[in-house]
SEKE-344693 format. One record per residue (C-alpha): residue in one letter; z, x, y negated. Coordinates in steps of 0.02 Angstrom, whole numbers. Layout:
<rs>
<r><aa>a</aa><pz>Z</pz><px>X</px><py>Y</py></r>
...
</rs>
This chain:
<rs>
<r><aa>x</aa><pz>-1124</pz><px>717</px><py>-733</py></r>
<r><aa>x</aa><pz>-1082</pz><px>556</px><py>-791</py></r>
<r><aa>x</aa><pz>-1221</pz><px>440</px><py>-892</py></r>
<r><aa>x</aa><pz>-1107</pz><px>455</px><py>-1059</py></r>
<r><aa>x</aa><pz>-1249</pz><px>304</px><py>-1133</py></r>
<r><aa>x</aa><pz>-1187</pz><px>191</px><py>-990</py></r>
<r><aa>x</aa><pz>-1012</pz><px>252</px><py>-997</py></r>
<r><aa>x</aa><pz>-1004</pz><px>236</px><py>-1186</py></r>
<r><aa>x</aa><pz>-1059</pz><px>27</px><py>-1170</py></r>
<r><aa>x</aa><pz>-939</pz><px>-10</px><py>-1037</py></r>
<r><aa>x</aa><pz>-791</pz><px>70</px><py>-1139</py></r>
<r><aa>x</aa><pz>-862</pz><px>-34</px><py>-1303</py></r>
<r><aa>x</aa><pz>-816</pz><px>-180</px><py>-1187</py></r>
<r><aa>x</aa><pz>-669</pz><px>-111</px><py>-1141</py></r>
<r><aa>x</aa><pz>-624</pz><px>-90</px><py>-1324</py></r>
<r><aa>x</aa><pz>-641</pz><px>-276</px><py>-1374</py></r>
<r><aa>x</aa><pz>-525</pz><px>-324</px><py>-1270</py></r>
<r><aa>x</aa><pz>-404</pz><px>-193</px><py>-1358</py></r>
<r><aa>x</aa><pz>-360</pz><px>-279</px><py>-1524</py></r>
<r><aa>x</aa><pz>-170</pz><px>-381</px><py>-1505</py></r>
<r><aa>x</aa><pz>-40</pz><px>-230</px><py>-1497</py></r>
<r><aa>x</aa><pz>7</pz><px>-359</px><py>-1325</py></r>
<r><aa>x</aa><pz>-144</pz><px>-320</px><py>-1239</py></r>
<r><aa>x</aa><pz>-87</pz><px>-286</px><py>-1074</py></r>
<r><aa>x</aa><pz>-219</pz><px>-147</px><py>-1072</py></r>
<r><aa>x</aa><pz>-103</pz><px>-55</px><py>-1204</py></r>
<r><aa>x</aa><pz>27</pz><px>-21</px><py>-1074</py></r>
<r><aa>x</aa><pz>35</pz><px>119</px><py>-937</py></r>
<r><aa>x</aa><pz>199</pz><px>3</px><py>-840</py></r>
<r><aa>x</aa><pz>63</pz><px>-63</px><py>-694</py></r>
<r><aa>x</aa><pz>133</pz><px>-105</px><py>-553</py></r>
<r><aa>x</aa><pz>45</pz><px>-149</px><py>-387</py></r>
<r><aa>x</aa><pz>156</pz><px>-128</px><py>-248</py></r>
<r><aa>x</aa><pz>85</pz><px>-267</px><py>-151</py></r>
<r><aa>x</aa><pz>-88</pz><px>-168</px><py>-180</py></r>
<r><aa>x</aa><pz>-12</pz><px>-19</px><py>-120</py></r>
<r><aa>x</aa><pz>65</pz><px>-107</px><py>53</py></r>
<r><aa>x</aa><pz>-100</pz><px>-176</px><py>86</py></r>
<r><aa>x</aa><pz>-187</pz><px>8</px><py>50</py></r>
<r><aa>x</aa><pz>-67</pz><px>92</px><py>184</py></r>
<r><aa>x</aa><pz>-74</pz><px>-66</px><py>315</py></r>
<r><aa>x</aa><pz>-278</pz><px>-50</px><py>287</py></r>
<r><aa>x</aa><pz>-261</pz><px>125</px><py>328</py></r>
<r><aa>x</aa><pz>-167</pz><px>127</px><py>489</py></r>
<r><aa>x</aa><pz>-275</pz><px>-16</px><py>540</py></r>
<r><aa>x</aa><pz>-470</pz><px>-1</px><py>466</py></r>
<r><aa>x</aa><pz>-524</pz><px>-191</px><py>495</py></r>
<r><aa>x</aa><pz>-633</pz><px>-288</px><py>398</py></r>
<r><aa>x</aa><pz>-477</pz><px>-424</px><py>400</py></r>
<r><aa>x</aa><pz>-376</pz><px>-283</px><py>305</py></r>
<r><aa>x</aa><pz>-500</pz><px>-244</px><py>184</py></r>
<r><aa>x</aa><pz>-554</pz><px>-390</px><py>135</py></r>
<r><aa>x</aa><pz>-373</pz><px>-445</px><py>87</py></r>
<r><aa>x</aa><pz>-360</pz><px>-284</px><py>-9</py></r>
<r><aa>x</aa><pz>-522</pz><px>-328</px><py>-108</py></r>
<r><aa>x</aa><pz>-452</pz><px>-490</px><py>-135</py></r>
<r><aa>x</aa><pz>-294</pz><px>-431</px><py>-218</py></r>
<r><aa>x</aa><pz>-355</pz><px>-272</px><py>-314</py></r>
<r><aa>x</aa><pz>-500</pz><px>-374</px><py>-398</py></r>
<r><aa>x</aa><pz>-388</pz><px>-464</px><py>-506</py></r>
<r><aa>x</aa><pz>-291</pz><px>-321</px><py>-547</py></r>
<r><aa>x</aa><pz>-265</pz><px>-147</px><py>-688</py></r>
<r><aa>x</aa><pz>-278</pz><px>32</px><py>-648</py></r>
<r><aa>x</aa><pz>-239</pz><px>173</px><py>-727</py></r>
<r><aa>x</aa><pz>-404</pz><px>297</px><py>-751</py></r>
<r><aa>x</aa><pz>-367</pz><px>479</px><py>-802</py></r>
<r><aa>x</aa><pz>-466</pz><px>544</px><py>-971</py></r>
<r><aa>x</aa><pz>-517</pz><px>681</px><py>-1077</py></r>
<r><aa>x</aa><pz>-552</pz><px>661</px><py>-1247</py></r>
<r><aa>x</aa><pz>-747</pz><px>691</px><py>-1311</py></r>
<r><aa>x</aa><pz>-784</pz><px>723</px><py>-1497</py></r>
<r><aa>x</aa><pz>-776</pz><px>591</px><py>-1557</py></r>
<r><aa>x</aa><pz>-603</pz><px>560</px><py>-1480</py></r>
<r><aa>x</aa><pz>-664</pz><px>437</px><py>-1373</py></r>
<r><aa>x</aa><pz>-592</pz><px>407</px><py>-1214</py></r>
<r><aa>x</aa><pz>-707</pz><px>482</px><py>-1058</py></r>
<r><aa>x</aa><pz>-621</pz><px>442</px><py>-873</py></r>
<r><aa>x</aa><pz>-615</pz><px>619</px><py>-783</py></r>
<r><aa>x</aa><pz>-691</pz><px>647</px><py>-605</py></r>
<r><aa>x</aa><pz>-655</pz><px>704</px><py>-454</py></r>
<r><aa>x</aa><pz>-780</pz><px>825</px><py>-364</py></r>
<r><aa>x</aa><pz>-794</pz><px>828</px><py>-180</py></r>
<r><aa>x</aa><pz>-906</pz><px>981</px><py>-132</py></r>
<r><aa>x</aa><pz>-951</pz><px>899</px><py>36</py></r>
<r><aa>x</aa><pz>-946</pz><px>715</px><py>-17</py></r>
<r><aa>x</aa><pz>-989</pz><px>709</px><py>-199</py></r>
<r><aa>x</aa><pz>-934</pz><px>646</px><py>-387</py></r>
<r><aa>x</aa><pz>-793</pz><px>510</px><py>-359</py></r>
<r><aa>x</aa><pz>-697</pz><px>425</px><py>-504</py></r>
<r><aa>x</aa><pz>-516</pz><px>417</px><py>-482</py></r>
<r><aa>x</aa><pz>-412</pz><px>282</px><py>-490</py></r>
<r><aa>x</aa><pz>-219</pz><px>241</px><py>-486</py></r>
<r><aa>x</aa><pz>-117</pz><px>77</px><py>-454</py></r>
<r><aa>x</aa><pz>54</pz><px>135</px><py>-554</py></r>
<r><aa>x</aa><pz>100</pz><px>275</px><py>-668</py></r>
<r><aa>x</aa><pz>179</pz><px>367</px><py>-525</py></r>
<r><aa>x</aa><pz>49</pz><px>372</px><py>-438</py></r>
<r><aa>x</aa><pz>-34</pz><px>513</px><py>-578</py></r>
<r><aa>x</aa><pz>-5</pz><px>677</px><py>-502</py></r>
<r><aa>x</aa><pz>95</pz><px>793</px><py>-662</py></r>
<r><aa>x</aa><pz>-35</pz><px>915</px><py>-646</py></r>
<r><aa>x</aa><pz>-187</pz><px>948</px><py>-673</py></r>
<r><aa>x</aa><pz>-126</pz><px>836</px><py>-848</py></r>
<r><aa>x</aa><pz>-270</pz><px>739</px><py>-917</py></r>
<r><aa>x</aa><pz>-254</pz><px>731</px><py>-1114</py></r>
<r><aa>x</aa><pz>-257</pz><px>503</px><py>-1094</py></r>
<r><aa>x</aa><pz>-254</pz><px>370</px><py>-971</py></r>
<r><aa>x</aa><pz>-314</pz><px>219</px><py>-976</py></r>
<r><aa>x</aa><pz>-271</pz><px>54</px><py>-919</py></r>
<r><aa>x</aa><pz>-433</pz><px>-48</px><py>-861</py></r>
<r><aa>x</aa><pz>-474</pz><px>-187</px><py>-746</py></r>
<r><aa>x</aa><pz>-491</pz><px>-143</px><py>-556</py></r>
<r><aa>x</aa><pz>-670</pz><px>-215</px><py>-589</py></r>
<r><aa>x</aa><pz>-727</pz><px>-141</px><py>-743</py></r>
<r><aa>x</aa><pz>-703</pz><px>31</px><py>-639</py></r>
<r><aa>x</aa><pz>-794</pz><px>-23</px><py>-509</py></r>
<r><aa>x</aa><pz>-949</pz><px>-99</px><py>-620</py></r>
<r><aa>x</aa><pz>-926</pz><px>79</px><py>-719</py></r>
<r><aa>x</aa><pz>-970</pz><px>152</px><py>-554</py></r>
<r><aa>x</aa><pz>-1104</pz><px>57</px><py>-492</py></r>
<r><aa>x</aa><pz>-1194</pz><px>105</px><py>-659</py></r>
<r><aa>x</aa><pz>-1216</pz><px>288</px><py>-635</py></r>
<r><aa>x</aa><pz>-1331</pz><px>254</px><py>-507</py></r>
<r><aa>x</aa><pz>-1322</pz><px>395</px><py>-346</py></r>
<r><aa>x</aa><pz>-1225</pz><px>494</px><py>-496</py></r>
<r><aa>x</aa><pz>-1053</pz><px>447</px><py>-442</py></r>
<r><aa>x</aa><pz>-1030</pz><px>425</px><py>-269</py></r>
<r><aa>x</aa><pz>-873</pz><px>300</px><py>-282</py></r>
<r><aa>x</aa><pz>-712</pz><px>267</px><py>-311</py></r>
<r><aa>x</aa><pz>-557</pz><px>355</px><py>-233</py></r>
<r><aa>x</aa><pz>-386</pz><px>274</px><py>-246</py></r>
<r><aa>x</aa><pz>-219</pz><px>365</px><py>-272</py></r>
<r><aa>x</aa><pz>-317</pz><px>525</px><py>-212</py></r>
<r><aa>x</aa><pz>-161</pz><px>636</px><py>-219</py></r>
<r><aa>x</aa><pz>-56</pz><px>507</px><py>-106</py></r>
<r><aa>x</aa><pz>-153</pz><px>366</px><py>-23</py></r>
<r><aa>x</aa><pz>-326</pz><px>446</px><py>-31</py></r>
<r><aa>x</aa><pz>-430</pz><px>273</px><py>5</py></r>
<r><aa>x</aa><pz>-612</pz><px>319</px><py>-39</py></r>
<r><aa>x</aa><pz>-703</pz><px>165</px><py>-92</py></r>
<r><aa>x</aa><pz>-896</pz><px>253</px><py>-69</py></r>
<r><aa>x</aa><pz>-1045</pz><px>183</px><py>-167</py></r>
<r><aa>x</aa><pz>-1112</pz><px>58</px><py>-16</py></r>
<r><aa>x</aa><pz>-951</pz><px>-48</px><py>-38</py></r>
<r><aa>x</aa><pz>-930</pz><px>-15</px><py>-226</py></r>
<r><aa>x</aa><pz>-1108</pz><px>-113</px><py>-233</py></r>
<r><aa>x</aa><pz>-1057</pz><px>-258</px><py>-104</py></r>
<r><aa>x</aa><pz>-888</pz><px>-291</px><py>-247</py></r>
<r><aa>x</aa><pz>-1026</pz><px>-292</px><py>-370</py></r>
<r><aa>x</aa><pz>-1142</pz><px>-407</px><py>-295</py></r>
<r><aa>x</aa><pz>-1000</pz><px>-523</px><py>-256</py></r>
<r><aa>x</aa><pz>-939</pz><px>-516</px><py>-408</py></r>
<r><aa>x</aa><pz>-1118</pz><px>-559</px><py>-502</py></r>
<r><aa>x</aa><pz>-1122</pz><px>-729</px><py>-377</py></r>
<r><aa>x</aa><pz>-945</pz><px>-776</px><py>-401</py></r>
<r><aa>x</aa><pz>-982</pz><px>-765</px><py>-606</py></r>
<r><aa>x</aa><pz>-1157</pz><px>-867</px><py>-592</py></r>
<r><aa>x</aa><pz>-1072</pz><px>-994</px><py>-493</py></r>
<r><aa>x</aa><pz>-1147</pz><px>-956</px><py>-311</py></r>
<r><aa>x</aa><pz>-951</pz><px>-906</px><py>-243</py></r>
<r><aa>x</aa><pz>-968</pz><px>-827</px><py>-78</py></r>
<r><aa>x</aa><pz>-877</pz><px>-898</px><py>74</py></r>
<r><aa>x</aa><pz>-689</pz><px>-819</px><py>77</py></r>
<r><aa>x</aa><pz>-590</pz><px>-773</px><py>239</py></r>
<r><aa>x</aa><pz>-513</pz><px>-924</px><py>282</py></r>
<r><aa>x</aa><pz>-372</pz><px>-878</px><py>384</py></r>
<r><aa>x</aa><pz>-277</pz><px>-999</px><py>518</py></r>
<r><aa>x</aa><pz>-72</pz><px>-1040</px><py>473</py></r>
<r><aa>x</aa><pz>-36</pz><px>-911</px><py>645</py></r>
<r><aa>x</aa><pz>-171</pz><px>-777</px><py>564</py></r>
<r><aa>x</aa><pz>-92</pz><px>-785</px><py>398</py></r>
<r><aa>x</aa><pz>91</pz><px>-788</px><py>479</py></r>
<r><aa>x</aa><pz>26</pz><px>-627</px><py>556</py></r>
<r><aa>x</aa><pz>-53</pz><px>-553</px><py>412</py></r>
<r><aa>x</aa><pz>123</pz><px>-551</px><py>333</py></r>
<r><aa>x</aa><pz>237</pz><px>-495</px><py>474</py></r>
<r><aa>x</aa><pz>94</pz><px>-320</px><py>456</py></r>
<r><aa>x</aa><pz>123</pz><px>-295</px><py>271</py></r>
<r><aa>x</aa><pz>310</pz><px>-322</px><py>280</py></r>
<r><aa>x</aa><pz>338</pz><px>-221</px><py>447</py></r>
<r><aa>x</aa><pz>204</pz><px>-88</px><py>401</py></r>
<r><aa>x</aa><pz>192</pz><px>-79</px><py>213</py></r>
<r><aa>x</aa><pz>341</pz><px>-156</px><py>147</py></r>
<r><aa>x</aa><pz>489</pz><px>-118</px><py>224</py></r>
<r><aa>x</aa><pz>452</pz><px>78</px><py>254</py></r>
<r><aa>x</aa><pz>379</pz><px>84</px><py>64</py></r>
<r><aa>x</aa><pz>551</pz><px>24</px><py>-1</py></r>
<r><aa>x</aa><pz>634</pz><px>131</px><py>112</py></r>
<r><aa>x</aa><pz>557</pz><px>269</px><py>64</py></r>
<r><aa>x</aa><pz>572</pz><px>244</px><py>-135</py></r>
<r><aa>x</aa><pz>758</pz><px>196</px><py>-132</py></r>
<r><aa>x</aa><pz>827</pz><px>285</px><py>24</py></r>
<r><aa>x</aa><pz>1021</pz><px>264</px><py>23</py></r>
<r><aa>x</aa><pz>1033</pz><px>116</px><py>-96</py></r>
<r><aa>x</aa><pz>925</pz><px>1</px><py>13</py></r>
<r><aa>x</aa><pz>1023</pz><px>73</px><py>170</py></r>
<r><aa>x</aa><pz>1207</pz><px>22</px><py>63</py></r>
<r><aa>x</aa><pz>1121</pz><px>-136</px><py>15</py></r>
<r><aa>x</aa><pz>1055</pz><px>-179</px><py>205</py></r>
<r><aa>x</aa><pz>1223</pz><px>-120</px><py>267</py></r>
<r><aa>x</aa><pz>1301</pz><px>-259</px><py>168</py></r>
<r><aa>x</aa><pz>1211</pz><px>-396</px><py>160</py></r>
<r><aa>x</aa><pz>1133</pz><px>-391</px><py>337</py></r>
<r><aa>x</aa><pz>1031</pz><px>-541</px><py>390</py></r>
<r><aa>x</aa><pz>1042</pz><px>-613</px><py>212</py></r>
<r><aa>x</aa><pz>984</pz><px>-458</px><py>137</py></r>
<r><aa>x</aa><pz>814</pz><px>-467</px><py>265</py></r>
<r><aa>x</aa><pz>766</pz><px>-619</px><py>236</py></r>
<r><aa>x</aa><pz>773</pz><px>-621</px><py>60</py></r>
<r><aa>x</aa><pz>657</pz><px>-464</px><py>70</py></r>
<r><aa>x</aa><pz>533</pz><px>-533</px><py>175</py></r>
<r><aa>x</aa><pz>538</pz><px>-709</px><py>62</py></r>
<r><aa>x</aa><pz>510</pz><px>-604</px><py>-86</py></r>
<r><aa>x</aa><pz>361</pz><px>-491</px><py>0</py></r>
<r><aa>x</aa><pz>277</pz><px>-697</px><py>27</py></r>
<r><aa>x</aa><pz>122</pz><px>-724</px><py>-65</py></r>
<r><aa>x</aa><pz>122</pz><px>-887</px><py>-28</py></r>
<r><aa>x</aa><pz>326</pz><px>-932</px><py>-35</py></r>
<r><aa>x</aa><pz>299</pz><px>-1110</px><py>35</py></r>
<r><aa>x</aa><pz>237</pz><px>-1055</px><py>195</py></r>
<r><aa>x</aa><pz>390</pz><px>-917</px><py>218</py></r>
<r><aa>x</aa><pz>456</pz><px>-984</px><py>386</py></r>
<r><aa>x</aa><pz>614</pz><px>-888</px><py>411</py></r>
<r><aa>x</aa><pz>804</pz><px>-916</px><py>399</py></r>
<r><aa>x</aa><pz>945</pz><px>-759</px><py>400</py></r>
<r><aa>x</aa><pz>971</pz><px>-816</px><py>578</py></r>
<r><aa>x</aa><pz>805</pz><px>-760</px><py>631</py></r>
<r><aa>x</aa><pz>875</pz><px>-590</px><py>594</py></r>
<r><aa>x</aa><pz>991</pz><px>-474</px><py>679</py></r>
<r><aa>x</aa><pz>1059</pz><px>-336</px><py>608</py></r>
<r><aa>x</aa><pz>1178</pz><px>-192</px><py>682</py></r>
<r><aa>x</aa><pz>1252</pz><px>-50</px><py>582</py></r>
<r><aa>x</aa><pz>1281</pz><px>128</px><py>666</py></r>
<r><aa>x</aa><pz>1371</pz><px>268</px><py>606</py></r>
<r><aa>x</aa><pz>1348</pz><px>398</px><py>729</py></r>
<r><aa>x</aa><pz>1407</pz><px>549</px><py>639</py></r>
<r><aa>x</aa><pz>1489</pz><px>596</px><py>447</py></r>
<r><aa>x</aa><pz>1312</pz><px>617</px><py>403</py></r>
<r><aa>x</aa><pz>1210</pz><px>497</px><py>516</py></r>
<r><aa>x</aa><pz>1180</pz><px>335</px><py>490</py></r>
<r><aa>x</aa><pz>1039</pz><px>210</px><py>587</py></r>
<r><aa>x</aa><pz>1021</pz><px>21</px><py>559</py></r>
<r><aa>x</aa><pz>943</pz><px>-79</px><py>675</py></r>
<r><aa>x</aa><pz>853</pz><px>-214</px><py>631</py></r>
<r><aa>x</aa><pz>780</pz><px>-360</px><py>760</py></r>
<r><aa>x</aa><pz>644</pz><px>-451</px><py>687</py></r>
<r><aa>x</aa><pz>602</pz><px>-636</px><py>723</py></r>
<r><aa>x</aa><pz>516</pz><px>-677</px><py>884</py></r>
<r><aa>x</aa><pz>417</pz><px>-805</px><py>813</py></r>
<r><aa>x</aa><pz>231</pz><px>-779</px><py>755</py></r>
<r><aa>x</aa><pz>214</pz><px>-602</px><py>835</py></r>
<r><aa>x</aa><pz>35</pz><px>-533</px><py>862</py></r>
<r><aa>x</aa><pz>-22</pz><px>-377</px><py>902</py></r>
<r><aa>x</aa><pz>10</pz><px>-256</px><py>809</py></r>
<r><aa>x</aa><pz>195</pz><px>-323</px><py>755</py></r>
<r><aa>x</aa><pz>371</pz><px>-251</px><py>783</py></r>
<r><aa>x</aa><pz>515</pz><px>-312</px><py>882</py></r>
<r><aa>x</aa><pz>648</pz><px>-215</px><py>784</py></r>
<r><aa>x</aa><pz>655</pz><px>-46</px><py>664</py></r>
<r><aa>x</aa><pz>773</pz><px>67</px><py>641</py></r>
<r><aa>x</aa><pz>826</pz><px>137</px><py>486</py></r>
<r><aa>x</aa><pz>888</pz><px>321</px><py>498</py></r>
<r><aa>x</aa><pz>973</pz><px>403</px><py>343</py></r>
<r><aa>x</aa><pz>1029</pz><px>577</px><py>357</py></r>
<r><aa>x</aa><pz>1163</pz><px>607</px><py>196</py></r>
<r><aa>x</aa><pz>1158</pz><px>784</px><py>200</py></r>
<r><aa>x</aa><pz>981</pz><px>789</px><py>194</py></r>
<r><aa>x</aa><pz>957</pz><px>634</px><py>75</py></r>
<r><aa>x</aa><pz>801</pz><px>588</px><py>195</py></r>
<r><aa>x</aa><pz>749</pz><px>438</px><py>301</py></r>
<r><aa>x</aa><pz>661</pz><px>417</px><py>448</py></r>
<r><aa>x</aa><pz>580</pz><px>239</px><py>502</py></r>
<r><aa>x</aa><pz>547</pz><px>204</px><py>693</py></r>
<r><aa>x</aa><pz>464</pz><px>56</px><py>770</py></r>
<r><aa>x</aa><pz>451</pz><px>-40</px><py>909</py></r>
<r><aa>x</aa><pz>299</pz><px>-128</px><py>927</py></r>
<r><aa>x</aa><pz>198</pz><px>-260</px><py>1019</py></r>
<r><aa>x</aa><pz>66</pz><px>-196</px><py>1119</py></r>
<r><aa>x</aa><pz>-79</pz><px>-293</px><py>1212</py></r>
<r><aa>x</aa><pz>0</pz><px>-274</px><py>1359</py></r>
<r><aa>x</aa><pz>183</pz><px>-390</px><py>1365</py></r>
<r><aa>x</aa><pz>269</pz><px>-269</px><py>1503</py></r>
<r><aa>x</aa><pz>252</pz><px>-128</px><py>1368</py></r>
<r><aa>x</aa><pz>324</pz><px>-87</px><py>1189</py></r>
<r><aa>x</aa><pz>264</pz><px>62</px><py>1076</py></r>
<r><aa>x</aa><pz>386</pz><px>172</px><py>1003</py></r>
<r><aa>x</aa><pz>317</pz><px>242</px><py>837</py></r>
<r><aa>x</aa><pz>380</pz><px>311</px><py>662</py></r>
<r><aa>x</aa><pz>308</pz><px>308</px><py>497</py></r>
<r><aa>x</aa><pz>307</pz><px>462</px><py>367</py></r>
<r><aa>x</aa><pz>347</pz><px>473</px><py>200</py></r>
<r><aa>x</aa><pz>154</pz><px>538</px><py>195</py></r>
<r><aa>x</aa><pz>110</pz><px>365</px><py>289</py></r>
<r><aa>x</aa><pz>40</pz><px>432</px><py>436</py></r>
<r><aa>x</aa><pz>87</pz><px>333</px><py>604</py></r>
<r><aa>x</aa><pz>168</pz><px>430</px><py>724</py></r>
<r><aa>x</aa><pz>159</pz><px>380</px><py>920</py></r>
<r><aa>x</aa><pz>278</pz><px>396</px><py>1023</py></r>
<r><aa>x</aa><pz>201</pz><px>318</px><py>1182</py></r>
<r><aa>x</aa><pz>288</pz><px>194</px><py>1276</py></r>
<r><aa>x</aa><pz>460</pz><px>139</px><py>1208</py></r>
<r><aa>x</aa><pz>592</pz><px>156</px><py>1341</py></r>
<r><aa>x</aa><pz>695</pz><px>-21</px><py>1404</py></r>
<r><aa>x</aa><pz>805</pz><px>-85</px><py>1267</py></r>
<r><aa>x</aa><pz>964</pz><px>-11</px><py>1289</py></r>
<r><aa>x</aa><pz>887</pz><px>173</px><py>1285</py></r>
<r><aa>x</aa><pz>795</pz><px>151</px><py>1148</py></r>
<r><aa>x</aa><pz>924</pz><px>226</px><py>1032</py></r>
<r><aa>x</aa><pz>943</pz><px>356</px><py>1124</py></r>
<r><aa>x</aa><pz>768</pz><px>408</px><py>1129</py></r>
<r><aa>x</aa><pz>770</pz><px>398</px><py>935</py></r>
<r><aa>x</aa><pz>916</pz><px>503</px><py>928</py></r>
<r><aa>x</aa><pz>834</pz><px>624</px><py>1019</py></r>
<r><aa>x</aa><pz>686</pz><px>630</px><py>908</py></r>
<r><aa>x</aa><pz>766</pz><px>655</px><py>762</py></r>
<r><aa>x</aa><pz>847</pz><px>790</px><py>831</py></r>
<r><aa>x</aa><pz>721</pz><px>882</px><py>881</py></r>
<r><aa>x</aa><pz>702</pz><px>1062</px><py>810</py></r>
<r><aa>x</aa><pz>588</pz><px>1049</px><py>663</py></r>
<r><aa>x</aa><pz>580</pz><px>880</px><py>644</py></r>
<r><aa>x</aa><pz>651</pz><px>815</px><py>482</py></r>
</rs>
């Protein structure tokens, strides 16, 4: 169980901070969609590059912790129990992210840091941290729940440990992953047929704008609508695919030549294909991402002119949806 002593001084904290009816830590409306890109680019591709810039971004953020209610009607943050791995204290990036059952009776909204430093006080008691466990599912175990800690004690006494510095083609790189991998299929996937009616008619302007707006640092975006093609396809009274070519410029591996965008209107569903750089220039991947996030490969994408085809026939495969 957890230490309710150590639990009980870290929520004291918690409740100083509590006192203006403005305190952002009286609101459940979090939103960390960037967070959430970087989770689901991190997980398709488990560097150290990936999670450091995940780190980077969630330390500075709120979560939403789960809670029951003790006696003294005191908030408590419920855990999870893994019966191979463990005690593991759950933690959400938005509101939708909290499954609608099992209901906890509160939630509360904490620093991304103040959970962790809750954690690394029960000792061996709490394993770690998992993050949108009923979506995502990123386990955060004790070993790297310590390192945040112990950068986190040098950064505050002044001793700031050395940061990723990243070269202008790395970071153009970094971006084109989290926009081709996180972003785009992300926003596809939440709005479905209003970003396919908004892409269908704005086009090139309506790409770049997105990608600008996914920037974190705006200054550096280095795009125009040009660099953008986009091609609409109705191929049936219920079918609809856009294709979109990305810009050629500042491509690494992994990054995508095009996507296309596949919206079925009888089945209100989406389906989001890639075709990807691979080490080797001769050949392109074909792959698709789920609405569950998992990367799908397709092997070798076939030359450019077939490569609708070989989507179409995908999506109409028997049990495929």
């Amino acid at each position: 169980m957890i230490d309710k002593k150590k639990l009980k001084d870290v929520m004291k904290k918690q409740d100083l901070k509590q006192e203006k009816p403005t305190d952002p830590s009286m609101t459940l409306d979090v939103k960390n969609e960037d967070v959430e890109a970087q989770i689901d680019l991190y997980l398709k591709e488990k560097t150290g590059e990936n999670l450091n810039a995940l780190i980077e971004l969630m330390r500075t953020r709120r979560v939403l912790v789960p809670a029951n209610l003790n006696d003294e009607k005191k908030p408590v943050p419920c855990l999870i129990n893994s019966p191979k791995n463990g005690m593991f204290l759950p933690i959400y990036t938005s509101k939708k992210e909290i499954p609608e059952s099992p209901r906890s009776e509160a939630v509360i909204n904490m620093p991304f840091l103040a959970t962790n430093n809750m954690v690394f006080q029960q000792d061996e008691k709490v394993s770690g941290i998992v993050i949108n466990p009923f979506t995502q599912n990123l386990i955060f175990k004790r070993a790297l729940v310590e390192k945040i800690e112990e950068v986190e004690k040098k950064r505050k006494e002044g001793a700031q440990p050395k940061k990723m510095q990243l070269t202008q083609e790395q970071y153009l790189l970094f971006e084109r992953k989290q926009f081709e991998f996180g972003f785009m299929p992300k926003r596809f996937f939440a709005q479905g047929k209003q970003m396919m009616d908004d892409l269908c008619e704005k086009k090139e302007e309506y790409m770049d704008q997105f990608f600008e707006e996914c920037y974190q640092q705006k200054r550096m975006y280095p795009y125009l609508p040009e660099d953008f093609s986009v091609m609409v396809m109705d191929l049936s009274d219920s079918l609809l695919i856009v294709r979109v070519d990305l810009p050629v410029r500042d491509m690494g591996v992994p990054s995508c030549f095009r996507v296309y965008f596949a919206w079925n209107d009888e089945t209100q569903e989406g389906r989001y294909f890639t075709i990807e750089r691979t080490q080797d220039p001769g050949k392109h991947l074909l792959g698709e991402f789920k609405k569950d996030w998992k990367h799908v490969d397709y092997g070798e994408a076939p030359a450019e002119g077939a490569e609708l085809q070989r989507v179409l026939d995908i999506i109409r495969q028997p049990g495929e949806n």
